[in-house]
KOLROMAR-374760 format. One line per 3 residues: number of its first residue (from 1); their letters; for each residue x, y, z of N, C-alpha, C. Coordinates in pm, 1 decimal, always signed. Last residue first. Example, Ala and Ser with C-alpha at 12.3 -4.5 7.8 and 13.67 -1.06 7.14 Angstrom:
<nodes>
2) SA) +1285.0/-225.0/+708.0/+1367.0/-106.0/+714.0/+1290.0/+3.0/+787.0 ~ +1319.0/-569.0/+780.0/+1230.0/-450.0/+780.0/+1320.0/-330.0/+780.0
</nodes>
This chain:
<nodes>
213) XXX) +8233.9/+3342.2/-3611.0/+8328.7/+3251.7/-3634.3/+8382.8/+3280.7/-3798.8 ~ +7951.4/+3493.1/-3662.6/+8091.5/+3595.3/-3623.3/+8238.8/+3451.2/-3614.9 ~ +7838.9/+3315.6/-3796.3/+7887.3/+3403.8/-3847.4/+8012.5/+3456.9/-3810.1
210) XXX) +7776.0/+3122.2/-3566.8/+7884.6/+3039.8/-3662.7/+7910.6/+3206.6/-3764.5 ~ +7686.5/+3247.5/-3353.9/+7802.6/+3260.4/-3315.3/+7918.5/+3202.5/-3461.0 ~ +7428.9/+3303.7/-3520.0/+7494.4/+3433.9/-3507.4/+7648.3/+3378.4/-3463.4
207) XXX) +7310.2/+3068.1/-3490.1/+7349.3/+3035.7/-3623.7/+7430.2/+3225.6/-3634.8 ~ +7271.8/+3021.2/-3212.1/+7448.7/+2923.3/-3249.6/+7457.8/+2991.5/-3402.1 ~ +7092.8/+3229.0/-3160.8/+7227.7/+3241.8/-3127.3/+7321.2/+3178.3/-3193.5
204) XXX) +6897.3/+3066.7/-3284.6/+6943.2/+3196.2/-3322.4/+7098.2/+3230.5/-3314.9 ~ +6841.5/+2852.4/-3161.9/+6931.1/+2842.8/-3307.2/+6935.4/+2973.0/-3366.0 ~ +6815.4/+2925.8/-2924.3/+6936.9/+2837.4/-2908.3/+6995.0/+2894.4/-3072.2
201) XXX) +6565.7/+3065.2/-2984.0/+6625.0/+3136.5/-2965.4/+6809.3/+3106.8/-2927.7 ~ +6389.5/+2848.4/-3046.7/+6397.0/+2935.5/-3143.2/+6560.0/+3004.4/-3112.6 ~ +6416.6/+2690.0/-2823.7/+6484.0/+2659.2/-2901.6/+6506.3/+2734.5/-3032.3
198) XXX) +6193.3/+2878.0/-2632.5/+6379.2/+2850.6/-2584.6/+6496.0/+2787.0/-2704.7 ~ +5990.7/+2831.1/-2803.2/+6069.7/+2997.4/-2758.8/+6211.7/+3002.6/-2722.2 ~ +5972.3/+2579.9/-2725.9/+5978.5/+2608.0/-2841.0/+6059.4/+2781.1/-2850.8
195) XXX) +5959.0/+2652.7/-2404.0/+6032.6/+2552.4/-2468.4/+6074.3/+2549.3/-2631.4 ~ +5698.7/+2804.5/-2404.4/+5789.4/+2856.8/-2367.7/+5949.7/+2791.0/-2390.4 ~ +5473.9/+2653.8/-2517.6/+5521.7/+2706.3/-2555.8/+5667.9/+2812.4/-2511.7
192) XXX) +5457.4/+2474.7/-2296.2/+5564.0/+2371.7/-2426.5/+5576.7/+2540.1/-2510.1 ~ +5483.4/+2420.3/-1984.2/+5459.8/+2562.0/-2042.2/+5553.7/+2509.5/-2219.1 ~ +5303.5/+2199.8/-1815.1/+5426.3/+2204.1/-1847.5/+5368.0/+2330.3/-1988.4
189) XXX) +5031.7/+2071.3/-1723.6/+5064.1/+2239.7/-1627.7/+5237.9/+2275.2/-1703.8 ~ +4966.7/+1942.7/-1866.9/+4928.3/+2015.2/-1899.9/+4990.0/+2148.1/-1831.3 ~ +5163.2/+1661.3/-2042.5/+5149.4/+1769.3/-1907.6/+5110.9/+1868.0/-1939.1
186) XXX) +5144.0/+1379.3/-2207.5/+5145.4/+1550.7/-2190.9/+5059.6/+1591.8/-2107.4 ~ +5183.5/+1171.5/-2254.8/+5308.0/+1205.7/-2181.3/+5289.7/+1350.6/-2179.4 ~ +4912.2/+1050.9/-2366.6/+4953.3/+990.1/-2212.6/+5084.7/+1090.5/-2200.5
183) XXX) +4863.2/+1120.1/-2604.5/+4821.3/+1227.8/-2501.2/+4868.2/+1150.0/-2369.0 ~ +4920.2/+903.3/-2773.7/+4939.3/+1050.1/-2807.8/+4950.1/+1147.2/-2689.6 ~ +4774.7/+732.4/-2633.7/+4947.3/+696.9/-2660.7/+5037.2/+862.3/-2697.9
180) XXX) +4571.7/+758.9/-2666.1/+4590.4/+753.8/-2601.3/+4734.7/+789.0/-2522.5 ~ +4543.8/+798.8/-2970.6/+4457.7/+879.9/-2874.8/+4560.7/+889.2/-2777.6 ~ +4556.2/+461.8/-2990.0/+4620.2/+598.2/-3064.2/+4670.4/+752.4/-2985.8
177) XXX) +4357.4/+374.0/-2854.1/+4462.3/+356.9/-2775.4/+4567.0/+473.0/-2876.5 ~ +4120.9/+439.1/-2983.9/+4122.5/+517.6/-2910.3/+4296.7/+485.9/-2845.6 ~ +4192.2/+315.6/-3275.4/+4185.0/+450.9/-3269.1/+4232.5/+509.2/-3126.5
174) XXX) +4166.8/+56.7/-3166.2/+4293.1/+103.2/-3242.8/+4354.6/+225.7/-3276.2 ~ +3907.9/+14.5/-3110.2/+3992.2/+29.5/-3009.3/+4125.7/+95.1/-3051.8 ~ +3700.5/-10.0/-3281.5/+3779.6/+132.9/-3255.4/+3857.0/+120.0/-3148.3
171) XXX) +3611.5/-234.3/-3286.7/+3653.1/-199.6/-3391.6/+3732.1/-59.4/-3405.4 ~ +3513.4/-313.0/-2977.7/+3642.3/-343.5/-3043.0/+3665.7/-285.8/-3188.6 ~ +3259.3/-152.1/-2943.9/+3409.1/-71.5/-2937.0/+3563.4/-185.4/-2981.9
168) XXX) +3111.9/-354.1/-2913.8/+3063.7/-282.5/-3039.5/+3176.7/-207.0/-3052.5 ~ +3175.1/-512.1/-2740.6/+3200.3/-573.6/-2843.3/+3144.6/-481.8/-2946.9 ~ +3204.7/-359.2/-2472.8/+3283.1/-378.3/-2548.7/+3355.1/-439.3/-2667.0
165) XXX) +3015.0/-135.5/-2356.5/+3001.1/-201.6/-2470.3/+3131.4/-222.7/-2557.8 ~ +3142.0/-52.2/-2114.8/+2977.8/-117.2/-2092.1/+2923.6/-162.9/-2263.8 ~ +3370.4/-37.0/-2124.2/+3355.0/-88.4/-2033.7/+3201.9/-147.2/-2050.4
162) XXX) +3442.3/+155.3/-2324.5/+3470.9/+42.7/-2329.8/+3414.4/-98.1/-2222.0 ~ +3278.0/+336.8/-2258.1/+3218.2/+277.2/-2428.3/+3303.3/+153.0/-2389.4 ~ +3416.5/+472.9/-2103.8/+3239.2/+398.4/-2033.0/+3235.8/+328.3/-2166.9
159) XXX) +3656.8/+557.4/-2183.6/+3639.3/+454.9/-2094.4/+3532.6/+373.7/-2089.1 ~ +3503.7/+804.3/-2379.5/+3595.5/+631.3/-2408.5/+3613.7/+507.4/-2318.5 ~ +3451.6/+916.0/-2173.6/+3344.9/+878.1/-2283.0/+3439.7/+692.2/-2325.2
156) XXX) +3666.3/+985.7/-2073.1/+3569.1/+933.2/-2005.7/+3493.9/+877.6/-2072.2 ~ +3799.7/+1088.5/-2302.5/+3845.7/+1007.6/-2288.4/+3787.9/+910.3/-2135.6 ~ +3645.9/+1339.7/-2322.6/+3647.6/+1259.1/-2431.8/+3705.3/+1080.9/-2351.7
153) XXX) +3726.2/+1497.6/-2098.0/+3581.2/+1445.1/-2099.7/+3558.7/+1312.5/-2219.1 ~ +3952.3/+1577.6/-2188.3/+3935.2/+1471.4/-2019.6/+3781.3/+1436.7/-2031.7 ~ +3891.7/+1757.5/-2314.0/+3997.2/+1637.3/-2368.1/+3933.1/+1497.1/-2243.1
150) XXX) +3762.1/+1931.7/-2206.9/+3732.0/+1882.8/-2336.9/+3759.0/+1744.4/-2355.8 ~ +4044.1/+2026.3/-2078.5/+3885.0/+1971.8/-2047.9/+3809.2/+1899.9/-2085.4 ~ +4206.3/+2101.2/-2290.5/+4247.9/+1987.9/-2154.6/+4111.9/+1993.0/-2142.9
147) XXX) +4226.8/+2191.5/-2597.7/+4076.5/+2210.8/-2499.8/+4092.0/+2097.7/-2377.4 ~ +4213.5/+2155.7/-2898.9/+4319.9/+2199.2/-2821.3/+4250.7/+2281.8/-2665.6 ~ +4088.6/+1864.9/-2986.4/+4091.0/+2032.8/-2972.3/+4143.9/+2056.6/-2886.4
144) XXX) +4092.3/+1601.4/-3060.2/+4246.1/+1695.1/-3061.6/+4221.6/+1816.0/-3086.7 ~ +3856.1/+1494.6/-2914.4/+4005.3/+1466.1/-2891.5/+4097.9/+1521.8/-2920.8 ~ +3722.2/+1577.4/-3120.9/+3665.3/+1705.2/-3026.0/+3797.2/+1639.6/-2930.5
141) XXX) +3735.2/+1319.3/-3283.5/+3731.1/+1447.2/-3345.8/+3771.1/+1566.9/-3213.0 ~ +3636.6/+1139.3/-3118.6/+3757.7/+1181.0/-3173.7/+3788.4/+1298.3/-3237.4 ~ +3360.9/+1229.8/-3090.4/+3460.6/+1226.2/-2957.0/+3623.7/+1193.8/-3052.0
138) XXX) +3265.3/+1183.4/-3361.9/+3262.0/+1251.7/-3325.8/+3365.0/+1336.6/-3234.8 ~ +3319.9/+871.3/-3398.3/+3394.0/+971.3/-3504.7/+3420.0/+1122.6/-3441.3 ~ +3177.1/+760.5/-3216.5/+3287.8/+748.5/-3197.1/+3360.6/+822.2/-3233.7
135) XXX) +2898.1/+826.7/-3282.9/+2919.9/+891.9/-3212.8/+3070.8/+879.5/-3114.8 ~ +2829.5/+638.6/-3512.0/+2794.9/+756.5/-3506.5/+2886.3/+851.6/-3402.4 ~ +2884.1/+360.1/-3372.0/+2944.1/+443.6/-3495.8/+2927.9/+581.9/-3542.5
132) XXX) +2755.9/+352.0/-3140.0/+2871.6/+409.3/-3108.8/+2923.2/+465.4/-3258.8 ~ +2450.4/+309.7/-3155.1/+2480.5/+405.1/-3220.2/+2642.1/+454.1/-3151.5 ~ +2447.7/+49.6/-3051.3/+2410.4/+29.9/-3169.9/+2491.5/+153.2/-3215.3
129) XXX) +2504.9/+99.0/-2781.0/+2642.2/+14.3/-2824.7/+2601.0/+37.6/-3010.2 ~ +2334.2/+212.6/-2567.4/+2423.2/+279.9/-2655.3/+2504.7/+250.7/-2724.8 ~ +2270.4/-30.3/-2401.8/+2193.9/+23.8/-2550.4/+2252.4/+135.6/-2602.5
126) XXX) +2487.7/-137.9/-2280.2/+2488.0/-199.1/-2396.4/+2378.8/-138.2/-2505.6 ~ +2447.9/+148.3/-2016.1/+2498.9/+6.5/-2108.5/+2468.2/-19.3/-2205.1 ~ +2299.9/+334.1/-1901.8/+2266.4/+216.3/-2019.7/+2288.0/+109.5/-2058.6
123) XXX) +2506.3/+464.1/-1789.0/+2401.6/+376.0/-1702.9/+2318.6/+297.3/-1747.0 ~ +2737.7/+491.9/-1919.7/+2763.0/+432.1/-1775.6/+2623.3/+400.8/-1702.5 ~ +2595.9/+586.9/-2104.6/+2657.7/+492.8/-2155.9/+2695.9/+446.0/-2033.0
120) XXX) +2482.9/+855.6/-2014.2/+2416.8/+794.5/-2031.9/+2452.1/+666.8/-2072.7 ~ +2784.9/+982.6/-1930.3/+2662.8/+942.3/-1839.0/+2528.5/+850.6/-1909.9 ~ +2877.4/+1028.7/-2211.4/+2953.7/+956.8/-2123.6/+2859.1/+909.3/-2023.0
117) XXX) +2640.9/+1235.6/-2321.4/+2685.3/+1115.0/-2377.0/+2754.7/+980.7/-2258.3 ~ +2709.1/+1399.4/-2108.5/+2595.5/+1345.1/-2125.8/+2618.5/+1217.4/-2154.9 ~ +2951.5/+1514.0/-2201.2/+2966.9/+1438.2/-2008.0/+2828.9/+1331.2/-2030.2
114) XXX) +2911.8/+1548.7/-2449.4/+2978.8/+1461.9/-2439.3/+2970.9/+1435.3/-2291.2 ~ +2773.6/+1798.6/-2362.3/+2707.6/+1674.6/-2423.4/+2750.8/+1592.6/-2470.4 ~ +2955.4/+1984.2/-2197.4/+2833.8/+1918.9/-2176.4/+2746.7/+1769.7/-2239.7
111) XXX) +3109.3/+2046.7/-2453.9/+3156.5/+1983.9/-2310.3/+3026.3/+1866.7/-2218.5 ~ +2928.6/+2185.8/-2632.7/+2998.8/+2052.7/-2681.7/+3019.1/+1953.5/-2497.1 ~ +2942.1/+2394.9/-2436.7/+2808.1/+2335.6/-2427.3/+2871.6/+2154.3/-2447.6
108) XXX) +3163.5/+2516.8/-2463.0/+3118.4/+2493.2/-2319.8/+2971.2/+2396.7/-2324.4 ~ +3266.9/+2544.1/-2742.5/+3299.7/+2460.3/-2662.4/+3233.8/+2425.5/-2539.4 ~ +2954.3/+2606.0/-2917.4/+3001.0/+2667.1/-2772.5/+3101.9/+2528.8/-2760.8
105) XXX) +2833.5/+2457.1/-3110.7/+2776.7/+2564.2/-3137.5/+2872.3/+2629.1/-3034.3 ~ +2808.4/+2189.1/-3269.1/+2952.1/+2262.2/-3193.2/+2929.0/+2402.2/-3197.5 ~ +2658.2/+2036.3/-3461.8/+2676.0/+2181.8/-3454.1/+2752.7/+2235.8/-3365.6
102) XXX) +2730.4/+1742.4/-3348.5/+2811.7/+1798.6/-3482.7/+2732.1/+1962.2/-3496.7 ~ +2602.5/+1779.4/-3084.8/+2791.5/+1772.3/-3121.5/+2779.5/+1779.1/-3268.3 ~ +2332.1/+1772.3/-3179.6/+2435.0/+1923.9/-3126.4/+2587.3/+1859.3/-3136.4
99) XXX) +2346.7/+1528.5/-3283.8/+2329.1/+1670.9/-3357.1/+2354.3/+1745.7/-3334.3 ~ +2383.6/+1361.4/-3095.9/+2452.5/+1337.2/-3175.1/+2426.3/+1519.0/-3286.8 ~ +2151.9/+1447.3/-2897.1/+2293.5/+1462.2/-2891.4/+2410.4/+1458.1/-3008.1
96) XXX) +1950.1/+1373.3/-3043.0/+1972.8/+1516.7/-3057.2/+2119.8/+1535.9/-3005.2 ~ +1950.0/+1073.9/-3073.7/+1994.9/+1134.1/-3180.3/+1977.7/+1317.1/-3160.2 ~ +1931.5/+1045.4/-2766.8/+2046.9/+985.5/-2873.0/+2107.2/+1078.5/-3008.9
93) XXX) +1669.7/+1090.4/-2746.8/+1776.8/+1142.9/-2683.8/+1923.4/+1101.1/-2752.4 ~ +1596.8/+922.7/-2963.1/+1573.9/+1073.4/-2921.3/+1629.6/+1160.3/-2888.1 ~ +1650.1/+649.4/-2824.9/+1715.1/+682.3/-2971.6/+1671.3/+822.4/-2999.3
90) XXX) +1528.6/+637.9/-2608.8/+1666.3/+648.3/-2607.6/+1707.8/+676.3/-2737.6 ~ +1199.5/+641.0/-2713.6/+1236.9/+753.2/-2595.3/+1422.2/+780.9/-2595.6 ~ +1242.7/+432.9/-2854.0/+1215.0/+517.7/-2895.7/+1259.1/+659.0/-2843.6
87) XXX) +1299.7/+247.0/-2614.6/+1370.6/+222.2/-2703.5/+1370.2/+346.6/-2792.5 ~ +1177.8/+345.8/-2327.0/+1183.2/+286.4/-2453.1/+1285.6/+293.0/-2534.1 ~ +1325.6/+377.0/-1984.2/+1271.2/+473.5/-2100.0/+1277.9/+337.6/-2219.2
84) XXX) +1497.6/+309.1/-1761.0/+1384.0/+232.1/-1786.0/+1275.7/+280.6/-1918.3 ~ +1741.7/+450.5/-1778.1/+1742.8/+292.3/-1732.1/+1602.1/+251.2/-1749.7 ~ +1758.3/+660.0/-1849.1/+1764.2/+562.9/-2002.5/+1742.7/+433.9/-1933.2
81) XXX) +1671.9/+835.5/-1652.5/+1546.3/+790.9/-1752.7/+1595.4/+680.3/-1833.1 ~ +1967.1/+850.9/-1507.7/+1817.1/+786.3/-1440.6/+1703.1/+758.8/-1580.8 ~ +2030.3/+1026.1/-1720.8/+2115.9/+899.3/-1691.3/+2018.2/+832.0/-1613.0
78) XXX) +1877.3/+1262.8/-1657.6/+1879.2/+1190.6/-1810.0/+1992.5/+1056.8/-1787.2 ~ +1977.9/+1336.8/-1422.1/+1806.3/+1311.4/-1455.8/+1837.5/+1213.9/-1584.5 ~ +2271.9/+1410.0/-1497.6/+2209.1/+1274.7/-1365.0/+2062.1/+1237.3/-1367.0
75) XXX) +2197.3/+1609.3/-1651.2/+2255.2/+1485.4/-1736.7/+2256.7/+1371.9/-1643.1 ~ +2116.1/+1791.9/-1484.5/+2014.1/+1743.5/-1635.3/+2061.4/+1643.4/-1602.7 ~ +2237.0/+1843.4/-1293.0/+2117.0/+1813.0/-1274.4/+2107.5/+1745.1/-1377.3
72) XXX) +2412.9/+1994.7/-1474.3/+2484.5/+1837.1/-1450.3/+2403.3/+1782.7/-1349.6 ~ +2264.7/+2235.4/-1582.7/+2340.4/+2110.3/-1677.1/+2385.6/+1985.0/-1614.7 ~ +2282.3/+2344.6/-1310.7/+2195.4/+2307.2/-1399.5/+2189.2/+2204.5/-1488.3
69) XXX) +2504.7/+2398.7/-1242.7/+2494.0/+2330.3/-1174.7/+2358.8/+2267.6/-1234.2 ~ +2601.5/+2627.1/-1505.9/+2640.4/+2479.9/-1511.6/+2604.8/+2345.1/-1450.5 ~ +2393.2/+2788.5/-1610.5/+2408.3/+2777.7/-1529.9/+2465.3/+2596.5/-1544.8
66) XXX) +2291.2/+2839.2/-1897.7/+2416.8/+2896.1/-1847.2/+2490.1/+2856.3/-1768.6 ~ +2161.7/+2523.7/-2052.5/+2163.4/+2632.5/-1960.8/+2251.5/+2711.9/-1886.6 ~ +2164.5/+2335.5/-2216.0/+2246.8/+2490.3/-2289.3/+2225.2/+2538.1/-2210.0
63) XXX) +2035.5/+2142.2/-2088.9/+2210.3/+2083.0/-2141.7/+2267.7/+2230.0/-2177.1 ~ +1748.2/+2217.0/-2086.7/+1862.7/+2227.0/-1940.7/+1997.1/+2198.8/-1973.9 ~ +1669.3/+2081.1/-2247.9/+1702.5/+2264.2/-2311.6/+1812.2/+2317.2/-2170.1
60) XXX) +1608.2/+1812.6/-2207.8/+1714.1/+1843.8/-2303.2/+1734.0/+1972.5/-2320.7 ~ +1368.8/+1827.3/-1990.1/+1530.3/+1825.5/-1998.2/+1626.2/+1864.5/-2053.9 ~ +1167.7/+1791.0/-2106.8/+1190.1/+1949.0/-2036.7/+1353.2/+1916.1/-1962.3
57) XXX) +1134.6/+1617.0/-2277.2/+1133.9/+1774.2/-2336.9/+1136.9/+1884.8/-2274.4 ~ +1168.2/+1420.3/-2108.7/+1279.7/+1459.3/-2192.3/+1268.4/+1565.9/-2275.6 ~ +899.3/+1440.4/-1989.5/+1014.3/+1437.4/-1894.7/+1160.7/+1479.9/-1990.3
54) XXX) +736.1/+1377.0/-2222.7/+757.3/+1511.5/-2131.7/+904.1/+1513.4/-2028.1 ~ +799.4/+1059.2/-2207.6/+814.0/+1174.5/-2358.5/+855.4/+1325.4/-2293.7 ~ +757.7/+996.9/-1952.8/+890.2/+973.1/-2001.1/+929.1/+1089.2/-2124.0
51) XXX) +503.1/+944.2/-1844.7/+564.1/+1061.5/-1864.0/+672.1/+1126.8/-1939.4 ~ +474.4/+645.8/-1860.4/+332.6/+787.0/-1933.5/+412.8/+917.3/-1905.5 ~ +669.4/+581.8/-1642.5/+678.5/+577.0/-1791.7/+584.0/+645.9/-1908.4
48) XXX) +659.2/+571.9/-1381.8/+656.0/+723.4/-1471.4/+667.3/+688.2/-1593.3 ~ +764.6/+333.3/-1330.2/+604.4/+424.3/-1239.5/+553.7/+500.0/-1324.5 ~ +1018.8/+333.4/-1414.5/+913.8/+238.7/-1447.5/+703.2/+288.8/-1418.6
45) XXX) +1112.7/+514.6/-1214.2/+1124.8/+524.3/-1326.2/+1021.9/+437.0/-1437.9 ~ +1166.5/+539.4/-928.9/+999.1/+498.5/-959.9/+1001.3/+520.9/-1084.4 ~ +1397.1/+588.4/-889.0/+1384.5/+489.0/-786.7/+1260.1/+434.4/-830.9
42) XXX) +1531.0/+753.6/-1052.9/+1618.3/+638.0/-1020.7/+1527.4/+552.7/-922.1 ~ +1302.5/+911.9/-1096.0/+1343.8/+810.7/-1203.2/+1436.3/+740.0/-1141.1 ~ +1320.0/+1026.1/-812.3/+1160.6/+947.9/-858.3/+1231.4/+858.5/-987.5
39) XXX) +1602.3/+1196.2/-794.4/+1556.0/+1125.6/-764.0/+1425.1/+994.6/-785.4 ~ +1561.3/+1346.6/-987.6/+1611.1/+1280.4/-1045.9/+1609.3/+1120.6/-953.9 ~ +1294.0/+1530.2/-899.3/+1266.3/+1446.2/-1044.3/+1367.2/+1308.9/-1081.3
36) XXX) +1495.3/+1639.7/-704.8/+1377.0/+1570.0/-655.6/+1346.6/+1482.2/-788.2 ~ +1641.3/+1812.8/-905.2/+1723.8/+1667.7/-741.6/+1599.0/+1583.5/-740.8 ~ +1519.3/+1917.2/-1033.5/+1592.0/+1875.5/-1091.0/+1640.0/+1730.3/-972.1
33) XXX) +1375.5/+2081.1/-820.4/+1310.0/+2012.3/-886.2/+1387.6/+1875.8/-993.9 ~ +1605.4/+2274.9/-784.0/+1549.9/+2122.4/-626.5/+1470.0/+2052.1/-747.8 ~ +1669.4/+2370.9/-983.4/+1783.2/+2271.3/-914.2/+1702.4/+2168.1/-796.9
30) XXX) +1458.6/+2552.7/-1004.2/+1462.2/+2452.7/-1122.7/+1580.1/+2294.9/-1039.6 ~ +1522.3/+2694.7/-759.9/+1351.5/+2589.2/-802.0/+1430.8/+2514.5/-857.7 ~ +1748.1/+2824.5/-831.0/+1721.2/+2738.8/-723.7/+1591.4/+2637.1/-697.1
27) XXX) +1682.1/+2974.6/-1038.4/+1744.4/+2842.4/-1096.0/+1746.1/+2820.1/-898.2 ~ +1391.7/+3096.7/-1156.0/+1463.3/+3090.0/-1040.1/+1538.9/+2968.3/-1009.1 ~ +1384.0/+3116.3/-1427.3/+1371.5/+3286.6/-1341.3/+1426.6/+3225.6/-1217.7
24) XXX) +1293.1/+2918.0/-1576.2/+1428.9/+2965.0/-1586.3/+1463.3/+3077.9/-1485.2 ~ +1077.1/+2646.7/-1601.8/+1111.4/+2790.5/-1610.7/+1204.3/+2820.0/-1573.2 ~ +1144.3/+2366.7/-1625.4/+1097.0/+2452.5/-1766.7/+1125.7/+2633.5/-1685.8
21) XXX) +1119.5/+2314.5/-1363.9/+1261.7/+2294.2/-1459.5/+1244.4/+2390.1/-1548.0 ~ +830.2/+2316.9/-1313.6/+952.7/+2386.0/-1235.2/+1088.6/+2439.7/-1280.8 ~ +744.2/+2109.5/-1495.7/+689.1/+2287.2/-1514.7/+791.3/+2392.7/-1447.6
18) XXX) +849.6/+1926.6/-1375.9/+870.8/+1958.7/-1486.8/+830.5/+2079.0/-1554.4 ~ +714.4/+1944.4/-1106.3/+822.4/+1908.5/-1150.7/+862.4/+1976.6/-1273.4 ~ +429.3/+1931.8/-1242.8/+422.5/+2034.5/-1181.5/+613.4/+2069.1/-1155.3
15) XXX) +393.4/+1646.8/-1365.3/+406.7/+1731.4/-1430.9/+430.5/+1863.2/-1358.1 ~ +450.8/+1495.9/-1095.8/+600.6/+1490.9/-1152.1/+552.0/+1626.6/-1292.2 ~ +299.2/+1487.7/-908.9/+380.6/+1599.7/-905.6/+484.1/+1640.9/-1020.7
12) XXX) +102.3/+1250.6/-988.1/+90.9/+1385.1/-976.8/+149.7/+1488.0/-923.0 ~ +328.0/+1059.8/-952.6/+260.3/+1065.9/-1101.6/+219.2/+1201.3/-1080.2 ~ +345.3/+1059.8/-704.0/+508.5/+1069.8/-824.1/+423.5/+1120.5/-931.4
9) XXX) +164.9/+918.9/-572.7/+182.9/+1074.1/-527.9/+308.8/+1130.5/-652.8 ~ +172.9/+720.3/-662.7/+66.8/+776.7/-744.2/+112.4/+956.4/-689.4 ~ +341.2/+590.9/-550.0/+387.4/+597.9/-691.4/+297.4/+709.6/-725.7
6) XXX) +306.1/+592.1/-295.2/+422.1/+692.5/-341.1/+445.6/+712.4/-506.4 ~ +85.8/+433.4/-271.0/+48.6/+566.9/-275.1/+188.7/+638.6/-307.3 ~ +255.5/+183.3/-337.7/+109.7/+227.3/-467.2/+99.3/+394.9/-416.6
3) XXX) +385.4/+197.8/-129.1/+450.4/+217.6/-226.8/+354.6/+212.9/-350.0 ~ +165.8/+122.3/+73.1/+299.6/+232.7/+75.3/+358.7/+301.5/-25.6 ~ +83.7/-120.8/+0.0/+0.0/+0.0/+0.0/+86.8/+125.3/+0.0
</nodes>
């Protein structure tokens, strides 16, 4: 009986929830509503499935929201829905991600929807394994922007692809250890342009000392 009235009490808050998120004037609402909503899908996700469609149309505009603590509400809400959402409902969400990363409209956003990406593959699993071809090319790609952040997010992505689908990622493993091999000996806090500056200025000198010789 407990848990019939918590479901039903879920069902009728959760559109008032989502009305919360949707507005923008007081991102401390939108953030409890965001905790509370993300909470009910990790625990009554199945409960809420008549909602699921709405629930992701008042999510996905939270990924461009200025406010960053906002954005990583979203993407813990949207990692709770893929565990019990349709098939339809994940290929949606799927395929708008895949669309804003190829409009790369803001490094700061891109950022965002690769953490997404990465979060929804650590809680999915294996149903993000169909569309890795799509969305392998991508994270490589946004791998050699010159963007440490960026970078560190890509190669989370990579981890969770390997870990929770690793027979759809053996065909790119070759790539990502590439990647890998590339970027394992660089230090970010090491100043390389100041090093290049130092050797400009070695072969200045030696090619002035072979004159005056």
């Amino acid at each position: 009986a407990g848990s019939t009235m918590t479901a039903n009490v879920c069902k009728k808050i959760t559109a008032q929830l989502t009305g919360a998120i949707g507005k923008q004037e007081d991102v401390s609402v939108q953030l409890e509503a965001l905790d509370i909503l993300s909470d009910m899908l990790s625990r009554l996700g199945g409960t809420l499935y008549s909602f699921h469609s709405s629930i992701l149309t008042c999510l996905l505009p939270q990924l461009t929201s200025p406010r960053l603590a906002v954005r990583k509400r979203a993407i813990i809400a949207l990692g709770h829905l893929v565990l019990t959402c349709s098939g339809s409902i994940f290929s949606e969400l799927t395929e708008h991600l895949l669309a804003e990363l190829k409009r790369n409209e803001s490094t700061s956003t891109t950022r965002t929807y690769i953490q997404c990406v990465a979060g929804i593959s650590r809680q999915a699993g294996h149903r993000i394994g169909e569309h890795l071809e799509k969305i392998i090319p991508l994270i490589v790609q946004y791998s050699n922007v010159d963007d440490d952040e960026l970078r560190e997010y890509c190669f989370q992505a990579f981890e969770s692809f390997v870990r929770r689908c690793p027979k759809e990622m053996d065909p790119h493993i070759s790539s990502v250890m590439a990647l890998c091999l590339k970027y394992i000996t660089f230090d970010p806090n090491y100043n390389y342009d100041n090093e290049e500056e130092e050797e400009e200025m070695m072969e200045t000198e030696n090619g002035e000392d072979e004159e005056q010789g």
